[in-house]
C-alpha positions in Angstrom: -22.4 10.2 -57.1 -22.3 12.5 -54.2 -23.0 11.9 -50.4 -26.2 12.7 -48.6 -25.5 14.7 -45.2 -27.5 15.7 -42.7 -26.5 19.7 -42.9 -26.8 22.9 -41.3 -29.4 23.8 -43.6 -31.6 21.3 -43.7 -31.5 21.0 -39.2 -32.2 24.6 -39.5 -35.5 24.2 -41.7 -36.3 21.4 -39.3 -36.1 24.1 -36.4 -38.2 26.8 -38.3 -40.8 24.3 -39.2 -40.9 22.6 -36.2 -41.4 26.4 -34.4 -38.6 24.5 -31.4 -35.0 23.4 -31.4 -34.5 20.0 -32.0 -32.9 19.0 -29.3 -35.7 20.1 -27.0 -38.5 19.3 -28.7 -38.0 15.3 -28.4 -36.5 16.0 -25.0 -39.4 15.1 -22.5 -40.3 12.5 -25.0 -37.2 10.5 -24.8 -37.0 10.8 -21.1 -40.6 9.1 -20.9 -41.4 12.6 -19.1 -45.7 13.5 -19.2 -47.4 16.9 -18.7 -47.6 15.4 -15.1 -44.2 14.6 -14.0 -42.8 18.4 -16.1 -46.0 20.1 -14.1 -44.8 18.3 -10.5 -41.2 19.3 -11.0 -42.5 23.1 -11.9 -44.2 22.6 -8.3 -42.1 21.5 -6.3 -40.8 24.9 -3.8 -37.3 23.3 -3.3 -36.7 22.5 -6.5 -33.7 20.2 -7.4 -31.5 20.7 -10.5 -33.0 18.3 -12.6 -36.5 19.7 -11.8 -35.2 23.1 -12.9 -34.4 21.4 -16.3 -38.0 19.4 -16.4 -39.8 22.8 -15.6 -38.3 24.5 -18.4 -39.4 21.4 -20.6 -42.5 21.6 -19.2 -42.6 26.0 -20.3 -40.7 25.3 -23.7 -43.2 22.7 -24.7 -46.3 24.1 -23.2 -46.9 20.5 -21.5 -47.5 20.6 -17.8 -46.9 24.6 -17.9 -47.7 27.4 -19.7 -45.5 27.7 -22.9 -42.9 30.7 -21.8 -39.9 30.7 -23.6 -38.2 32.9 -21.3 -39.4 31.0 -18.2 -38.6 28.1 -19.9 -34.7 29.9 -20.8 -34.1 31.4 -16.7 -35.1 27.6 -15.6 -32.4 25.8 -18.1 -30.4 28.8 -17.0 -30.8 27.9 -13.1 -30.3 23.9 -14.3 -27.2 24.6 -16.1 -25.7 26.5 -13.5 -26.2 23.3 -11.3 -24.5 20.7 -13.7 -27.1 19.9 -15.9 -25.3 19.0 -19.1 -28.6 18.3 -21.4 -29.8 22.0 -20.3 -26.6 23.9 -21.4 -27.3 22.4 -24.3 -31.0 23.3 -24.9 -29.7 27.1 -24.0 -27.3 26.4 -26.5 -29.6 25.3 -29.4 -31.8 28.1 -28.3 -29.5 30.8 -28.7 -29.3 29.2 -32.4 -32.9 28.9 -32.8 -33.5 32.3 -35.4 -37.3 32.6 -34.6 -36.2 32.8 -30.8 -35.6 36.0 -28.8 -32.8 34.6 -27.7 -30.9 34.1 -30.7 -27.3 35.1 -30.5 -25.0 32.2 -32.4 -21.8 33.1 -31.2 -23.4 32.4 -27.1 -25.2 29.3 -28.9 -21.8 28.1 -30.4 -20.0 28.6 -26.5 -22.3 26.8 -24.7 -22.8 23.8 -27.5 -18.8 23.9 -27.1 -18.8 23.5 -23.4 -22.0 20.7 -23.6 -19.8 18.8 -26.3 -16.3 19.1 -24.0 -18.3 17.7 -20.9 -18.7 14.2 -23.9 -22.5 14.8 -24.2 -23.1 13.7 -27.7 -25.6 15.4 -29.5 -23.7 18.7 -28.6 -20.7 17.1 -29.7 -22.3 16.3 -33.2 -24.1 20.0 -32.8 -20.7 21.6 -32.9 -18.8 19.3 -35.7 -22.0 20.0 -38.0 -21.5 24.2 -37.2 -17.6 24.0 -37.6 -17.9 22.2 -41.0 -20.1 24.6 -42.9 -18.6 27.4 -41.3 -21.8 28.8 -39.0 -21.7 30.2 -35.7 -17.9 29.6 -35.8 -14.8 29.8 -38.6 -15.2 26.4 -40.8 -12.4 24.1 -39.2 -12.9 20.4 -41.2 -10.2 19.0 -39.5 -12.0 20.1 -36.1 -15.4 19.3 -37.1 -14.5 15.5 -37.8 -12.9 15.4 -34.4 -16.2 16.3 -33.1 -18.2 14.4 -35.3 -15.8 11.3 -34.3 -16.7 12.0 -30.3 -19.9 11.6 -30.7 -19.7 8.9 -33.6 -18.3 6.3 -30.5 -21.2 7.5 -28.7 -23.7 6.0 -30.9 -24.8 9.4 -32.4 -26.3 8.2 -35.6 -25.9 11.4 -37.3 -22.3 12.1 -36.6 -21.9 8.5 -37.9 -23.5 9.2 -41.3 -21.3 12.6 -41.5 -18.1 11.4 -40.2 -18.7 8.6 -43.0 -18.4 11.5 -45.7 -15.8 13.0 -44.2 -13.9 9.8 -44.4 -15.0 8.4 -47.7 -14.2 12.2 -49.4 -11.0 12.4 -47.3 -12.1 15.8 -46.3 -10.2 17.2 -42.8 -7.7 14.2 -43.2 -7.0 10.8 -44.2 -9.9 9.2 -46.9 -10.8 5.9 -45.3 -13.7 4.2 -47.8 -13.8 0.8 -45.9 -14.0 3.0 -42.5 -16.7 5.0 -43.8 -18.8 2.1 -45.3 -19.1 0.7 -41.7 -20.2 4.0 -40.0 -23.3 4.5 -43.1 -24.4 0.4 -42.0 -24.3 1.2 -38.4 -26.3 4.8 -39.0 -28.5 3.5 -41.8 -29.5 0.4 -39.6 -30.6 3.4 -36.7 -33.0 4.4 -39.3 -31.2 7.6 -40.9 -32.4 7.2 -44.4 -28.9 9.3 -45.9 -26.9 6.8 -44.2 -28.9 3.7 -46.4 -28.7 5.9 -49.6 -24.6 6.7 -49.0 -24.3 2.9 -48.2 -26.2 2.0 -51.6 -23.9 3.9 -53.3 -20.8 2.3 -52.1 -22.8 -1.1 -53.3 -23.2 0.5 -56.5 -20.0 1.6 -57.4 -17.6 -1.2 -55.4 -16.3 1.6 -53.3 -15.0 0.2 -49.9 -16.9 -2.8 -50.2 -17.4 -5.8 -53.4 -19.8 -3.8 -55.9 -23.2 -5.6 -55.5 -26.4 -4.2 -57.3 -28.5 -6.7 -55.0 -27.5 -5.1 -51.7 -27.5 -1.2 -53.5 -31.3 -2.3 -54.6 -31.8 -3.4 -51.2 -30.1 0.0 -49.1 -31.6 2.2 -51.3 -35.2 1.2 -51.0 -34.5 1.5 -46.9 -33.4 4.8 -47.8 -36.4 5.5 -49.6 -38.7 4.1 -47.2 -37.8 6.6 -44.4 -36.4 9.6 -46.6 -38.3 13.0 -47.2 -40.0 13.7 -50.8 -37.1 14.6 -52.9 -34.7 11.6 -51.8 -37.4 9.1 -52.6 -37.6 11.2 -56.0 -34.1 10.6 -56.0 -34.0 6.9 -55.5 -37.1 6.4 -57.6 -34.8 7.5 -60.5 -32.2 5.4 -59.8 -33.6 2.1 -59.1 -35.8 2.5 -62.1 -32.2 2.2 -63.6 -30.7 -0.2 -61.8 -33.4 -2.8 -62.4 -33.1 -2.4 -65.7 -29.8 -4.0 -66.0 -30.3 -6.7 -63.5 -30.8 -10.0 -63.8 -33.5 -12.4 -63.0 -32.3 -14.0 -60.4 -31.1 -10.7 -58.7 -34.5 -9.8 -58.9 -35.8 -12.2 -57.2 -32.9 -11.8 -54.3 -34.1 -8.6 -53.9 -37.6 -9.1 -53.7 -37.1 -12.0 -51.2 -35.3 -9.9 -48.9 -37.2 -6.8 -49.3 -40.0 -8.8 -48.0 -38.0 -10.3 -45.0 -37.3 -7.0 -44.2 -40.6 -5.5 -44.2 -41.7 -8.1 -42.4 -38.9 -7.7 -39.4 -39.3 -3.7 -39.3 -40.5 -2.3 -36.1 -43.8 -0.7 -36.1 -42.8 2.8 -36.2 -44.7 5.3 -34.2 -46.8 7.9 -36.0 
């Protein structure tokens, strides 16, 4: 079996179906920001840098401001110019968003590049994912797992999960299964359901850990449980499989545990 990534393609249709680059759209979220804090820092007549960057939130989302995406692009502009790291990089994903005015992926790629060099990590993981498939830049593998590596330290689930191919295909260097085993736990227990499906497999076939079909069962229904349509289509088809050849006992592990673990799962947020 092959590896699940999380790909150019697929971050793309998350972009054209979201109508926003993806590292904007979550932005004021993440930072606890409401329409009234983006809306005070659009007010303020002296603003500061990092008000700059919240009033371009505030005219990218259309919370606390009109929506203006190029009120929204001169602020980031203004914020970027004044150190902002986390704005160069909006300007950046912008540039790559293709329903944008703005779009120009060679400018997008530059300014992701200078985000990533100043060790901000999702631009770090923004420019391995564009240098392995060979967009906005010349494919470079060798380059891209650098990247992905930066931001891998830095907790960046996704780089984790594609570093961990990388590594377990030996693509851009050295294979390291063992290596790349740990990176798809420490992703797939951040949620990313690819991460939990890789992991299953190295259960499943003994690569770079003992082969065991209880702990594939178990990785692969956490996969499932977060995972879009055609991955739980996926998995559906395979554990219909593997519980075919299991045991009694294993059954029963799993089911035990499975339970545990639905019981010790964070409510999720709809």
């Amino acid at each position: 079996m092959r590896g699940v990534d999380v790909g150019y393609g697929a971050w793309l249709a998350k972009i054209a179906a979201a109508g926003t680059a993806l590292a904007i759209a979550g932005a004021a979220g993440a930072q606890g920001l409401d329409a009234h804090a983006l809306a005070a820092a659009c007010a303020n007549p002296v603003p500061t840098v990092e008000d700059e960057f919240r009033c371009g939130l505030a005219h990218y989302l259309g919370k606390g401001a009109r929506a203006d995406d190029a009120e929204a692009f001169r602020r980031f502009m203004r914020a970027a110019e004044g150190g902002h790291i986390e704005a160069l990089n909006n300007l950046g994903q912008m540039h790559l968003d293709r329903a944008s005015r703005f779009h120009d992926e060679r400018k997008g790629f530059a300014l992701l590049l200078q985000a990533a060099e100043k060790v901000y990590a999702k631009a770090q993981y923004s420019v391995a994912l564009l240098l392995e498939e060979g967009h906005a830049a010349r494919q470079d593998l060798a380059l891209a797992r650098s990247w992905y590596r930066k931001a891998a330290e830095q907790d960046h689930p996704f780089a984790q999960n594609n570093l961990a191919n990388l590594l377990r295909w030996g693509t851009g260097g050295g294979r390291d299964v063992p290596e790349a085993a740990r990176l798809y736990r420490r992703a797939a227990e951040r949620g990313v359901p690819s991460a939990a499906f890789n992991l299953a497999e190295l259960y499943l076939e003994g690569e770079g850990v003992p082969r065991d079909t209880v702990e594939a069962h178990l990785w692969f229904t956490r996969a499932a449980a977060r995972g879009d349509k055609a991955l739980k289509a996926r998995i559906f088809d395979i554990l219909g499989a593997l519980e075919e050849r299991m045991t009694d006992e294993e059954r029963k592990a799993v089911a035990n545990r499975n339970a545990q673990w639905r019981a010790e799962r964070p409510v999720q947020n709809k």
